[in-house]
Residue frames as qw, qx, qy, qz and C-alpha x, y, z in Angstrom:
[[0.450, 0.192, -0.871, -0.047, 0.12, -16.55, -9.25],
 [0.813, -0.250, -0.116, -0.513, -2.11, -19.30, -7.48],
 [0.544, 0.327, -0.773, -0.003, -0.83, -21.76, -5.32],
 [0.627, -0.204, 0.422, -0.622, -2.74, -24.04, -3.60],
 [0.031, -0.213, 0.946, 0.242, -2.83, -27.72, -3.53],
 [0.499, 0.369, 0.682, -0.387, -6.51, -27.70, -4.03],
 [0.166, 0.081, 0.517, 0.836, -8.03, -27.63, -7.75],
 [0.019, -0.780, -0.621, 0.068, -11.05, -26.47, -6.63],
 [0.308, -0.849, -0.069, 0.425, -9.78, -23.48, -5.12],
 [0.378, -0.297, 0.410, 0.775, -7.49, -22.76, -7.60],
 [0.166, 0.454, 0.772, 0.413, -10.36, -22.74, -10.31],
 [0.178, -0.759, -0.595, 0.196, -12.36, -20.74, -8.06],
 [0.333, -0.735, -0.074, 0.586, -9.89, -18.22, -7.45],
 [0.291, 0.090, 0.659, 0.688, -8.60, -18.17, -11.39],
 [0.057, 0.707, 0.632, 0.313, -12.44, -17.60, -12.37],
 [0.335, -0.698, -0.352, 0.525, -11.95, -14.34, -9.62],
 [0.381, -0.497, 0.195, 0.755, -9.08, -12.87, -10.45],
 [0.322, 0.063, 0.688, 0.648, -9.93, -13.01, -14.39],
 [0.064, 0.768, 0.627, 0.109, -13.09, -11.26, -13.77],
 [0.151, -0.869, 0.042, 0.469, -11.24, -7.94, -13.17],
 [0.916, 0.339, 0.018, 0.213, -9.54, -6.86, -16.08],
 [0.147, -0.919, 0.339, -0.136, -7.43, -5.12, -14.42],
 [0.539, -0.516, 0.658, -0.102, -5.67, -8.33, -13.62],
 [0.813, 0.300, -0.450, -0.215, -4.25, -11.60, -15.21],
 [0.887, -0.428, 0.158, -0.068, -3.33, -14.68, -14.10],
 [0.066, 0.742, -0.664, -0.069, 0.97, -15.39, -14.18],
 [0.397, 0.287, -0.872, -0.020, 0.00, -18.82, -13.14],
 [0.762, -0.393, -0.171, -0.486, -1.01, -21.63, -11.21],
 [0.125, 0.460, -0.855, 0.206, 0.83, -24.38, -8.52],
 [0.834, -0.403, -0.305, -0.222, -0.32, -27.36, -6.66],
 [0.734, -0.619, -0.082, 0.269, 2.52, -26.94, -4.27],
 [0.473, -0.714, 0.129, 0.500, 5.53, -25.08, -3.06],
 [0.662, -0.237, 0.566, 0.431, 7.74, -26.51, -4.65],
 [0.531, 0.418, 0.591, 0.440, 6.31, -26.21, -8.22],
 [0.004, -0.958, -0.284, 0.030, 5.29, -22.80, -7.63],
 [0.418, -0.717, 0.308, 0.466, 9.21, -21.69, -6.77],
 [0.537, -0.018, 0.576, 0.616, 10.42, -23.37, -10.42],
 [0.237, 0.839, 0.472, 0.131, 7.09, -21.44, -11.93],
 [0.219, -0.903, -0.121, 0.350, 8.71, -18.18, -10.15],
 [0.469, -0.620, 0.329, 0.535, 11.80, -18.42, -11.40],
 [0.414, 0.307, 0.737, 0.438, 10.56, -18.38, -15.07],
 [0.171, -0.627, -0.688, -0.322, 7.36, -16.56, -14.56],
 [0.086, -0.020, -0.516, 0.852, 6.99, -13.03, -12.78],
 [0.256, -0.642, -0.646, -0.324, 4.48, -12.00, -11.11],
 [0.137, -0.590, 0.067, -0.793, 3.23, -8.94, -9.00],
 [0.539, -0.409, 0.303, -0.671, 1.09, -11.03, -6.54],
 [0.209, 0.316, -0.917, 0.124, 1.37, -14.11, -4.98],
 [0.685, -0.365, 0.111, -0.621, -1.95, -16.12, -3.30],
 [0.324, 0.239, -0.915, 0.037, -0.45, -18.69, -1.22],
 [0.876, -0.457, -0.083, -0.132, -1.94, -21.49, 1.10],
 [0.106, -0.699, 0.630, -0.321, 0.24, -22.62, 3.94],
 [0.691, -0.170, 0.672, -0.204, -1.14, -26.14, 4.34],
 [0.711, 0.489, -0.397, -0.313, 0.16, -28.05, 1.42],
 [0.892, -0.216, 0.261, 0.298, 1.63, -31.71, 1.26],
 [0.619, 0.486, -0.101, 0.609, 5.78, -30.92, 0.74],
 [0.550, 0.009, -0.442, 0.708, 6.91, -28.44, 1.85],
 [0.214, -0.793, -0.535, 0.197, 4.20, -26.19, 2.72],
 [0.051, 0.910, 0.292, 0.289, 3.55, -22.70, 2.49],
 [0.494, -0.831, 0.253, 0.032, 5.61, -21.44, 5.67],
 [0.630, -0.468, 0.464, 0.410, 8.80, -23.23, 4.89],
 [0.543, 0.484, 0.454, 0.515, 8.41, -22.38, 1.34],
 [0.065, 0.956, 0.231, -0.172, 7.64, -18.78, 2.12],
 [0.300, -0.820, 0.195, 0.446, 11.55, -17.50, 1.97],
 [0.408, -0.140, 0.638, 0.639, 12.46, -18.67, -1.05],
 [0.149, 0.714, 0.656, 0.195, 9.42, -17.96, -2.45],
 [0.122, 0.957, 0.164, -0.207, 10.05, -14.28, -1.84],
 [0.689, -0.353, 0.490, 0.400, 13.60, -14.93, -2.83],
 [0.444, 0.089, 0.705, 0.546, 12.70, -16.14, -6.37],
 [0.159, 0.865, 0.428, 0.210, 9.73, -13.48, -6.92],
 [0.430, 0.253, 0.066, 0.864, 11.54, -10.40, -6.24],
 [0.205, -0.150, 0.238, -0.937, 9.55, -7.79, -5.32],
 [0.524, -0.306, -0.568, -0.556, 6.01, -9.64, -5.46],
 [0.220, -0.219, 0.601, -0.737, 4.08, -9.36, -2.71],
 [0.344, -0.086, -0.934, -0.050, 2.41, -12.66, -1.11],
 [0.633, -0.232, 0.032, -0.738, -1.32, -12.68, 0.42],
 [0.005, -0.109, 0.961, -0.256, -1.72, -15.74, 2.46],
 [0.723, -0.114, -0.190, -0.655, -5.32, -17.24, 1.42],
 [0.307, 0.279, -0.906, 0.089, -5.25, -19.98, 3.97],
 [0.597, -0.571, -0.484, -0.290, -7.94, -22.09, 6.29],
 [0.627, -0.101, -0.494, 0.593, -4.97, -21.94, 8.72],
 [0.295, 0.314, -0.208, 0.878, -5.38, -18.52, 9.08],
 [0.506, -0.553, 0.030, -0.661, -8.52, -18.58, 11.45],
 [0.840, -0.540, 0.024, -0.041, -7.33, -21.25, 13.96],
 [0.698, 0.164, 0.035, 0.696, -3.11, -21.14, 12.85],
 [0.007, -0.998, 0.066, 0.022, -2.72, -17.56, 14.47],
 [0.519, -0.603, 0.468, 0.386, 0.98, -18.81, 15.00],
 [0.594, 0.284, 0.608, 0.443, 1.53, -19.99, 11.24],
 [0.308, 0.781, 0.402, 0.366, 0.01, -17.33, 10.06],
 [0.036, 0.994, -0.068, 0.080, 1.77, -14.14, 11.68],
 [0.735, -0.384, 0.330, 0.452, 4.79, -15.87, 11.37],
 [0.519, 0.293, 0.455, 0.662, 4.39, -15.58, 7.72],
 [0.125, -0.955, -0.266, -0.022, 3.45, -12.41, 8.39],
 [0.551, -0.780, 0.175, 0.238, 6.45, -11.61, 10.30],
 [0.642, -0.149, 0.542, 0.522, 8.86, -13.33, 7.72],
 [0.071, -0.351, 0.320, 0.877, 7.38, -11.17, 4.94],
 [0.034, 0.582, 0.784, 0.213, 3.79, -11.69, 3.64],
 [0.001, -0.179, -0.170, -0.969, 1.89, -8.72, 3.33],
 [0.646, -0.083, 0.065, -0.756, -1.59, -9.68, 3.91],
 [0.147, 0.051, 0.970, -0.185, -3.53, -12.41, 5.29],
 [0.638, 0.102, 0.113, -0.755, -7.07, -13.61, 4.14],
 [0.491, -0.094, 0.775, -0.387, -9.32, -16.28, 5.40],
 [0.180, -0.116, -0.889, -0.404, -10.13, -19.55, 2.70],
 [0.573, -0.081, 0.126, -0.806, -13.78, -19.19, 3.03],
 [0.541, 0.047, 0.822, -0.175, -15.86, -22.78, 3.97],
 [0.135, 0.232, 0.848, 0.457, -17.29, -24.52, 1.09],
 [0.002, 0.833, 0.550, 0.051, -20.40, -21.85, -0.24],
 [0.354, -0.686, -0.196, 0.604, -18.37, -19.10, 1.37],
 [0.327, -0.152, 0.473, 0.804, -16.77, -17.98, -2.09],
 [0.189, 0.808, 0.536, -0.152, -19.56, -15.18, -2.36],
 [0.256, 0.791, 0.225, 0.508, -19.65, -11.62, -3.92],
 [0.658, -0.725, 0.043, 0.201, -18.38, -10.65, -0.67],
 [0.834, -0.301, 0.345, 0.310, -15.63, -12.40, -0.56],
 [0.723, 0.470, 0.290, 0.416, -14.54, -11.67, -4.06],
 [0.140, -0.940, -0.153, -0.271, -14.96, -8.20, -3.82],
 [0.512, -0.786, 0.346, -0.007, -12.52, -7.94, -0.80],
 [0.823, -0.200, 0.366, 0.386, -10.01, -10.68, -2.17],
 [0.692, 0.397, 0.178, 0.575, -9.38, -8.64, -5.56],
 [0.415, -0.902, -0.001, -0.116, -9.62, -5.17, -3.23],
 [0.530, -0.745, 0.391, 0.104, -6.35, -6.81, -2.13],
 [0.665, -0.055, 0.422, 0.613, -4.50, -7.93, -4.86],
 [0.329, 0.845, 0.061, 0.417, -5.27, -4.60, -6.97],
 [0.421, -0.902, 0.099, 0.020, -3.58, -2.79, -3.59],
 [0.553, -0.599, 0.456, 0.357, -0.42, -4.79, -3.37],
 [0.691, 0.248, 0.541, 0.409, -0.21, -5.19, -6.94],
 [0.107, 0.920, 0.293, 0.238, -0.52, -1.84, -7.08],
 [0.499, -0.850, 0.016, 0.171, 2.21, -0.75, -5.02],
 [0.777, 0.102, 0.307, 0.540, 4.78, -1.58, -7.62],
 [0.304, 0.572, 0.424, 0.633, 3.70, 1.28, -9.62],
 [0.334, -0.899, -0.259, -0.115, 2.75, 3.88, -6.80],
 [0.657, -0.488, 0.284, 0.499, 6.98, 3.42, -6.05],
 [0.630, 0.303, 0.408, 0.587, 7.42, 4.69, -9.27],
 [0.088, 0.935, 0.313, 0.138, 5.60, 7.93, -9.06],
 [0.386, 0.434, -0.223, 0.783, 7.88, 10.95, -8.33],
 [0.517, -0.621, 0.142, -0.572, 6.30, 11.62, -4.81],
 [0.931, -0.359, 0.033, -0.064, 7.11, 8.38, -3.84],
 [0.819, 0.350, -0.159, 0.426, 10.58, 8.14, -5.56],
 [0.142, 0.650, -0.367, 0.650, 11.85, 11.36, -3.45],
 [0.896, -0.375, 0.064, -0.229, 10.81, 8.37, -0.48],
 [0.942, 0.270, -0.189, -0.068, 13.02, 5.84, -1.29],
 [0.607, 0.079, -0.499, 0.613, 15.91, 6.90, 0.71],
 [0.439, -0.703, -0.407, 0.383, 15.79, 7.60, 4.45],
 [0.280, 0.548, 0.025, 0.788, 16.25, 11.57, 4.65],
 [0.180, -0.518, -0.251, 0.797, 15.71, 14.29, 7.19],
 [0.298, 0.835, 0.411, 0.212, 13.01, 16.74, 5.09],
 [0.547, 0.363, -0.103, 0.747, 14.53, 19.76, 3.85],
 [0.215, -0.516, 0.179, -0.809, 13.00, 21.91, 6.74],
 [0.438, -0.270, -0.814, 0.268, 12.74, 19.03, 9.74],
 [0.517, -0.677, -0.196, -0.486, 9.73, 20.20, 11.53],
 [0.036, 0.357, -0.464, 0.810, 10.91, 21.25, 15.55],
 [0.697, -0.485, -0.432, -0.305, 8.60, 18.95, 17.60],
 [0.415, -0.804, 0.200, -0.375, 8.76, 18.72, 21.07],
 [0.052, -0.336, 0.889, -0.307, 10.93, 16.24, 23.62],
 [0.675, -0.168, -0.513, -0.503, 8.69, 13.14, 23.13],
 [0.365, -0.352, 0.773, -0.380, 7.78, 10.95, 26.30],
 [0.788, 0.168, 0.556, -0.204, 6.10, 8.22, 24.10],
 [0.094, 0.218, -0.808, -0.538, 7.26, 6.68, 20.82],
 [0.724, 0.351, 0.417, -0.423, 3.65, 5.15, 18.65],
 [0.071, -0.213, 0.827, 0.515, 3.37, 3.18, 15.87],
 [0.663, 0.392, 0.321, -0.551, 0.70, 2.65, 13.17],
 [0.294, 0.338, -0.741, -0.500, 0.37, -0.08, 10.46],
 [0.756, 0.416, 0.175, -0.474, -1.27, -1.99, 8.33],
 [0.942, 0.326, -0.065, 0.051, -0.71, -4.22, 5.41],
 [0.645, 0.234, -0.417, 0.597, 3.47, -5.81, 5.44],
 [0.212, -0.809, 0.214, -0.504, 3.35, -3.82, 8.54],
 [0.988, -0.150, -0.030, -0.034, 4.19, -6.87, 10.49],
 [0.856, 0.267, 0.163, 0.410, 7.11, -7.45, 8.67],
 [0.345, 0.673, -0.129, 0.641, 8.05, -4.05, 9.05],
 [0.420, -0.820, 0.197, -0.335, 7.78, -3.54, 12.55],
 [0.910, -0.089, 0.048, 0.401, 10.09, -7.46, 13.40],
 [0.606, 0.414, -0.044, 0.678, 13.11, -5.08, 10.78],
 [0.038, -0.623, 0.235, -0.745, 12.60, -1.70, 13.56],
 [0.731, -0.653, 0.016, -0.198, 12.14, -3.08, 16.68],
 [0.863, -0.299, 0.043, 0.405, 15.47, -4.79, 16.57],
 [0.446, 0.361, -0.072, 0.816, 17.29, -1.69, 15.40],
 [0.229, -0.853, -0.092, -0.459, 15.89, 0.09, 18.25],
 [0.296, 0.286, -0.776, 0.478, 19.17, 0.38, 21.06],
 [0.605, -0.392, -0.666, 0.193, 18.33, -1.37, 24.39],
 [0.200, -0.044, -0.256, 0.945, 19.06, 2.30, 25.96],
 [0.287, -0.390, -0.368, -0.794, 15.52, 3.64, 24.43],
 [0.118, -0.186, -0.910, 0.351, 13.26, 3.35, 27.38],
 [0.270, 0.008, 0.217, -0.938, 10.50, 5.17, 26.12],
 [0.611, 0.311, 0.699, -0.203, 6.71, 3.07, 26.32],
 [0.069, 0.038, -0.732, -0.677, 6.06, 1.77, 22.87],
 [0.651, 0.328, 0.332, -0.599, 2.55, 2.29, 21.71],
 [0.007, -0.234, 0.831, 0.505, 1.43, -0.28, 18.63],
 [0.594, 0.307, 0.570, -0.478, -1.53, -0.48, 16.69],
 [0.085, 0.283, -0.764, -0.573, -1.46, -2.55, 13.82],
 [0.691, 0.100, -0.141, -0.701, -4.68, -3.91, 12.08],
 [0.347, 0.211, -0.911, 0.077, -5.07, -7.42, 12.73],
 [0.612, -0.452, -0.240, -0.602, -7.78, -9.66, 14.07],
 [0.296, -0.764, 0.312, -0.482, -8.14, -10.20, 17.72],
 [0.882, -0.352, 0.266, 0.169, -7.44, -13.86, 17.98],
 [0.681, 0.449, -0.308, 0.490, -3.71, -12.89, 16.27],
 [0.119, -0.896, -0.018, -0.427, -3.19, -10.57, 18.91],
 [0.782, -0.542, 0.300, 0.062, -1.86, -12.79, 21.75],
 [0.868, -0.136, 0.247, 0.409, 0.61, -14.56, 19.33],
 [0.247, 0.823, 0.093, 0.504, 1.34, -10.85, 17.92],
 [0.318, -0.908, 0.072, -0.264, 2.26, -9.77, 21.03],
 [0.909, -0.271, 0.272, 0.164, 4.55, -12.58, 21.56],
 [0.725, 0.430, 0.274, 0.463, 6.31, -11.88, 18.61],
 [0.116, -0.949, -0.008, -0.294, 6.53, -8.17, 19.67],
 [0.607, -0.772, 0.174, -0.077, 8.36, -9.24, 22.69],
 [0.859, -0.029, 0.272, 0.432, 11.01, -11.35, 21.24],
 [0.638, 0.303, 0.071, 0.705, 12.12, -8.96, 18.53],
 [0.018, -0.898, -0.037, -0.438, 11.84, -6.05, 20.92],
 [0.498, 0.235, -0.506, 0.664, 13.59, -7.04, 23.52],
 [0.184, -0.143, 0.358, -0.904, 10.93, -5.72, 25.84],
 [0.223, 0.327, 0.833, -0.387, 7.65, -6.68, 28.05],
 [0.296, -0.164, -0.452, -0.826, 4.97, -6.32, 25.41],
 [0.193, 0.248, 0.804, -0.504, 1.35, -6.16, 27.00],
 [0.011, 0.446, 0.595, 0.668, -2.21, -5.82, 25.41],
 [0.017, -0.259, 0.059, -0.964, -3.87, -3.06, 25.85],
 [0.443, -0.469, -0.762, -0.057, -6.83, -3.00, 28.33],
 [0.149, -0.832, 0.094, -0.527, -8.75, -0.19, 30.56],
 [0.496, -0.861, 0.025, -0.111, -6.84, 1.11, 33.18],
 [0.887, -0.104, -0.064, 0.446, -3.76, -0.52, 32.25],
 [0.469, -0.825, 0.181, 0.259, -0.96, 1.71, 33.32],
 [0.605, 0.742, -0.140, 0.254, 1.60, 3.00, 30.16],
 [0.582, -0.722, 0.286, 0.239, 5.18, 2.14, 32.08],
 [0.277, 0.752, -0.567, -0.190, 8.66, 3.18, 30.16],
 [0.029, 0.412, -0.881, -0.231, 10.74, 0.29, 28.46],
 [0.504, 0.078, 0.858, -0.055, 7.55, -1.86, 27.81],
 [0.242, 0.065, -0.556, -0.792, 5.26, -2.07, 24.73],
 [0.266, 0.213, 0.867, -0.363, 1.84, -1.96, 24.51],
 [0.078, 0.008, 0.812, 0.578, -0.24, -3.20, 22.06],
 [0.517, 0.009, 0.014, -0.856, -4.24, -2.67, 20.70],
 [0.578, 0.042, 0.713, -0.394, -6.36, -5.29, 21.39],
 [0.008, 0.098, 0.883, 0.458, -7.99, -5.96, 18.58],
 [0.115, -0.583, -0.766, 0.246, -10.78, -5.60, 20.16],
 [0.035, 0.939, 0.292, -0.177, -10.72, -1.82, 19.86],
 [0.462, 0.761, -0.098, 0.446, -9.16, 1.24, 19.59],
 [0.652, -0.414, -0.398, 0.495, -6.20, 2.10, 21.94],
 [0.352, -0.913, -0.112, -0.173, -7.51, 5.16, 24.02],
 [0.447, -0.007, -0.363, 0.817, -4.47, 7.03, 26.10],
 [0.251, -0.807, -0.383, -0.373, -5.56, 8.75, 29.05],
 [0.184, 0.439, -0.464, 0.747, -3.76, 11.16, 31.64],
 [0.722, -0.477, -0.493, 0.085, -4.22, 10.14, 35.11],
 [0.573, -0.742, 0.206, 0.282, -2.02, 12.53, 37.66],
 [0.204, -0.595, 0.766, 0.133, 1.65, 11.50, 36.66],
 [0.530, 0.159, 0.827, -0.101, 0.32, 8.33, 35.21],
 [0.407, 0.202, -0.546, -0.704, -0.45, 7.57, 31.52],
 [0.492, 0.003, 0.861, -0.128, -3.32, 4.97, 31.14],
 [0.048, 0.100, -0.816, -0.567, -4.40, 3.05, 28.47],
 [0.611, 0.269, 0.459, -0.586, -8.63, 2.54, 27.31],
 [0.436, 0.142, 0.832, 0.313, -10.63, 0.80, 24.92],
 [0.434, 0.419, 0.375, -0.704, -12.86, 2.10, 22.66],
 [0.427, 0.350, 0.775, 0.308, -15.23, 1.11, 19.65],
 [0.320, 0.715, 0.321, -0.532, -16.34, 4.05, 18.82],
 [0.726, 0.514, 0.355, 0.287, -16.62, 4.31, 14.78],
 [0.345, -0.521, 0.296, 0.723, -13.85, 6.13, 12.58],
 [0.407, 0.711, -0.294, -0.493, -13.71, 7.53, 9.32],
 [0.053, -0.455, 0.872, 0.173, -11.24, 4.70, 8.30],
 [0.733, 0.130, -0.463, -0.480, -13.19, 1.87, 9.46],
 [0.670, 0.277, -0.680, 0.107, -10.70, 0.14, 10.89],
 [0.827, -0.503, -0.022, -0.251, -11.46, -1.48, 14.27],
 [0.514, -0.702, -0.147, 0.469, -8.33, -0.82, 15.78],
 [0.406, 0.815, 0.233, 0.340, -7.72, 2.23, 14.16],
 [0.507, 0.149, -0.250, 0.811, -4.29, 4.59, 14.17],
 [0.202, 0.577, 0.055, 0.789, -6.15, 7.56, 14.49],
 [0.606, -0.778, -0.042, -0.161, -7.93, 7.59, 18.21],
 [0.831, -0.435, -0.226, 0.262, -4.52, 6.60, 19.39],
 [0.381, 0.304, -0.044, 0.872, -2.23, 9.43, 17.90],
 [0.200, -0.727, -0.379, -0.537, -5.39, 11.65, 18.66],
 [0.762, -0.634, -0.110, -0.069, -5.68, 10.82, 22.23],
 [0.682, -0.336, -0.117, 0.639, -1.88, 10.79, 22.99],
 [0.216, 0.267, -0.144, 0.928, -1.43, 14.48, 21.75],
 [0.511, -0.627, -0.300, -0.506, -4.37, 15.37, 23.95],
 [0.795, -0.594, -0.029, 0.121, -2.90, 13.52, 26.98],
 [0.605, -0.088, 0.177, 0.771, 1.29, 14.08, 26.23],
 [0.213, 0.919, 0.165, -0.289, 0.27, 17.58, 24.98],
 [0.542, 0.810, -0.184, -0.126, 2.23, 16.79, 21.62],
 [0.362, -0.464, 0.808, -0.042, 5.41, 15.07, 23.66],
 [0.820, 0.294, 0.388, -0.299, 4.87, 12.32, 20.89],
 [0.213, 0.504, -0.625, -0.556, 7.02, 10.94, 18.20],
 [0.820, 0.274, 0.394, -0.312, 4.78, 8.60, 15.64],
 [0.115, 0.460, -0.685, -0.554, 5.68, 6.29, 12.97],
 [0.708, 0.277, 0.392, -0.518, 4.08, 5.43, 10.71],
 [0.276, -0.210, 0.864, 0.366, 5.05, 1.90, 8.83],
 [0.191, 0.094, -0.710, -0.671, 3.59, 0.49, 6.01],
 [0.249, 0.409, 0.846, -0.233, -0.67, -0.24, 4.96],
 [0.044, 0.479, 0.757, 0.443, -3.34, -0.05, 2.80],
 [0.173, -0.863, -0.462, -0.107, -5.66, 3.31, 3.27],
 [0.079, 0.699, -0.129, 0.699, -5.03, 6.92, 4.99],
 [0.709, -0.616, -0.344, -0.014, -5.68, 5.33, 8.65],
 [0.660, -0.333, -0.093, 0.667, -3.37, 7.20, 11.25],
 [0.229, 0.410, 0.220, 0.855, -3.25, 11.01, 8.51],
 [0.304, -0.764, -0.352, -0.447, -5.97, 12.59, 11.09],
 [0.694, -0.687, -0.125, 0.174, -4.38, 11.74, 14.26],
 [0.623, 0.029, 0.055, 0.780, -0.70, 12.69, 12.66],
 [0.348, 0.457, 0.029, 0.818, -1.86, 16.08, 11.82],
 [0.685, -0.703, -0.193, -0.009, -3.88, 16.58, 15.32],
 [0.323, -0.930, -0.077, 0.158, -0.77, 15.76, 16.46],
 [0.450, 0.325, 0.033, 0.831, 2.04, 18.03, 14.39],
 [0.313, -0.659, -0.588, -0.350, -0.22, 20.32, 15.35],
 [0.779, -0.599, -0.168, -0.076, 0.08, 19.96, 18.73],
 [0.522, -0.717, 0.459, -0.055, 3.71, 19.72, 18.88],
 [0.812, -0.176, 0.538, 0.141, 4.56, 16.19, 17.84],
 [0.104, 0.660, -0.557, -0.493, 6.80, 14.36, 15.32],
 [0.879, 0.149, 0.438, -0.113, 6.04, 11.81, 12.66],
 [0.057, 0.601, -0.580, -0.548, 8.05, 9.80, 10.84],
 [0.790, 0.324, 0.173, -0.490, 7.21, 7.55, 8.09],
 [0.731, 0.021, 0.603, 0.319, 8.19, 4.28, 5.97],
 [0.145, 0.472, -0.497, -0.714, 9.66, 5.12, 2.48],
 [0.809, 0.373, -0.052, -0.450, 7.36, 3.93, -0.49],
 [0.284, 0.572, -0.763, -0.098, 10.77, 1.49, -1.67],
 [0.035, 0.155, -0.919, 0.362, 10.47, -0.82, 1.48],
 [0.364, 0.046, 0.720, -0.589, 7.21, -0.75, 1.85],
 [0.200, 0.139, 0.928, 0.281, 3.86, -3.32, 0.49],
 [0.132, 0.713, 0.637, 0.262, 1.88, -0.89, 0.25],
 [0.282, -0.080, -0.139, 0.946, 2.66, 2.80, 0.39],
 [0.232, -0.741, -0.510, -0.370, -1.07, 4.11, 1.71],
 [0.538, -0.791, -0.126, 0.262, -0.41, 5.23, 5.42],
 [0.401, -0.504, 0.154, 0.749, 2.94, 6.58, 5.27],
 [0.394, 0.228, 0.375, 0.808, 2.41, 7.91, 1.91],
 [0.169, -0.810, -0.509, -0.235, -0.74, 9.65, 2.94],
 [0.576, -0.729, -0.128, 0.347, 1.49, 11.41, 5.76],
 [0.482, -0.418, 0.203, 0.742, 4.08, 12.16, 3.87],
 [0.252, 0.666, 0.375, 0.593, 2.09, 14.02, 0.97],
 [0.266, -0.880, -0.392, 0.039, 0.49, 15.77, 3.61],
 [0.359, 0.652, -0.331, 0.580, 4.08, 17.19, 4.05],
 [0.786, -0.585, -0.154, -0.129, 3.91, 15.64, 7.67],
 [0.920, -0.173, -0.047, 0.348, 6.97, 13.69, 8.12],
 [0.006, 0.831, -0.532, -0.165, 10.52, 15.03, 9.47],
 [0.289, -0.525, 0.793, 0.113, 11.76, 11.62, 8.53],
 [0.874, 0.275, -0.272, -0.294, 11.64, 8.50, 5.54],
 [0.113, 0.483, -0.867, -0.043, 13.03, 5.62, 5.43],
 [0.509, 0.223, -0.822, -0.121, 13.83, 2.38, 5.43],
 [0.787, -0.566, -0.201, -0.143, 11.74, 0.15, 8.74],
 [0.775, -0.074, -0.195, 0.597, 15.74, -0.72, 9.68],
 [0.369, 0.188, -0.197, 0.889, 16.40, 3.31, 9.34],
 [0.403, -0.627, -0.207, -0.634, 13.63, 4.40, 11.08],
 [0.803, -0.468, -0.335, 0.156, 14.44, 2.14, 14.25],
 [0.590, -0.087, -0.141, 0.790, 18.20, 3.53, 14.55],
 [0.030, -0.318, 0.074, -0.945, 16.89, 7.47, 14.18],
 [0.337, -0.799, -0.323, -0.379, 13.82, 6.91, 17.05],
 [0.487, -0.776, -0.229, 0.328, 16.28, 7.65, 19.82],
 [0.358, -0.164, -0.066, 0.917, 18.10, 10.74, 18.31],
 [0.017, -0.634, -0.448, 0.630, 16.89, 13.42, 18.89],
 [0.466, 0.631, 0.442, 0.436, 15.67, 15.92, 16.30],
 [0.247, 0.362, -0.045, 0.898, 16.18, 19.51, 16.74],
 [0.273, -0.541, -0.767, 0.210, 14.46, 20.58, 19.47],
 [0.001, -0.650, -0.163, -0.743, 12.39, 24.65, 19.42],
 [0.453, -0.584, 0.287, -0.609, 11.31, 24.51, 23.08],
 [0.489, -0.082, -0.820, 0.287, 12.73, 20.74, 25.05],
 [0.574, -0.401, -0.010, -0.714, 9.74, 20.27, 27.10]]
């Protein structure tokens, strides 16, 4: 479904989507409002909202909107989203999946297309990837039947990607106020979100969140976040964990990317590492997880149920990585017990 109070843009995006035939259109809205009565008639898989509409507008429409669609998962196509970093990772935060940028008049190139139906095949895809029987033995938080014996961690990481957002808001606040190991967090996301990402970090953690920057200095109970700007580097100093940038290219692509930072912390924490890895689009974060199992460490991973796209963690948990699934909510409450422990280092 389309909803946007332009009819340009709705045309534009109609003429997209219908070129794939993988895809059909469920509908169309000029605003919120109409788009909620559409829902509640009309399913659909994917949602392409704008956030600047006269009424009630995208954002204050968003919760019912996910309300009346059920599982469908909403892509924010908005202009807002390149100067509205606060609008936009709210709805992020409240439960949008993905964000992508209304292109200026001309912009609506082969590009563009390309990448916009890229993302609705993904999350429209994810319906059906929860179905599979790899994903279904996901779907409820477990302990694997042989929980992999990792070491005494001295750093808790996180990697996501698409709805990752939205999943990290539902585990940070189930994480007790007792935890006081440094949160690492590198979620894909472009670098002007980053400040009002980090903000948002800080509220529903309950902890100083900083971005990440050389030389900064990895201190317990705070959280620190990837720039955007790069990848976040972890380097042993003495007694002293510090944090770097770097650009160097990845397999992935992705520009801050999971895998230098798992990589680099079992290198510097020699495996003393427990990762989780929350919900997105691709395998980003599967190199540095098995680095570091490897090594020592322990990853645990969103279940395919909860999450908008079940690439990363699922990629981990084929791999037969993960001592733990679940839910973003049961993943928060199990990072401060302990797992079994072969040698508490």
């Amino acid at each position: 479904m389309i909803v946007d109070d332009s009819l340009t843009v709705r045309t534009i995006f109609k003429r997209m989507v219908e070129s794939d035939q993988r895809m059909t259109i469920a509908g169309t809205a000029s605003s919120a409002e109409r788009a909620i009565a559409q829902l509640a008639k009309t399913p659909a898989d994917v949602i392409l909202l704008d956030l600047e509409m006269p009424g009630m507008g995208g954002l204050e429409a968003l919760p019912a909107i996910l309300d009346t669609a059920g599982n469908a998962q909403v892509l924010v196509v908005s202009s807002l989203t390149e100067d509205g970093a606060e609008a936009t990772v709210a709805a992020l935060s409240m439960g949008a999946a993905e964000t992508m940028l209304k292109p200026r008049p001309g912009g609506f190139n082969e590009t563009y297309r390309t990448q916009l139906l890229d993302k609705i095949y993904a999350l429209g895809g994810s319906a059906a990837e929860a179905a599979q029987p790899d994903a279904n033995a996901s779907n409820k938080a477990r302990i694997g039947s042989a929980p992999r014996r990792g070491k005494r961690p001295e750093v808790l990481a996180i990697g996501a990607s698409t709805g990752g957002i939205h999943a990290l808001n539902l585990m940070l606040r189930q994480i007790r106020p007792d935890f006081d190991l440094p949160i690492l967090i590198t979620q894909h996301l472009p670098a002007s979100f980053v400040p009002v990402f980090a903000r948002q970090i800080e509220v529903a953690s309950a902890r100083k969140t900083v971005i990440a920057e050389d030389g900064r200095e990895i201190r317990k109970g705070e959280v620190t976040i990837a720039s955007g700007l790069g990848h976040l580097i972890v380097r042993r100093s003495g007694e002293r964990l510090i944090t770097k940038t770097s650009v160097e290219p990845v397999p992935s692509g992705c520009l801050p990317s999971v895998d230098p930072m798992l990589s680099s912390l079992s290198a510097a924490c020699e495996g003393r590492v427990l990762a989780v890895i929350l919900s997105g689009m691709g395998r980003d974060g599967l190199k540095g997880a098995q680095e570091l199992v490897d090594n020592g460490g322990t990853i645990y991973a969103q279940n395919a149920e909860t999450s908008a796209v079940w690439g990363m963690p699922g990629a981990v948990t084929k791999a037969g990585l993960t001592s733990l699934i679940g839910s973003p909510e049961d993943l928060g409450r199990a990072v401060a017990v302990p797992l079994p422990i072969a040698a508490a280092k």
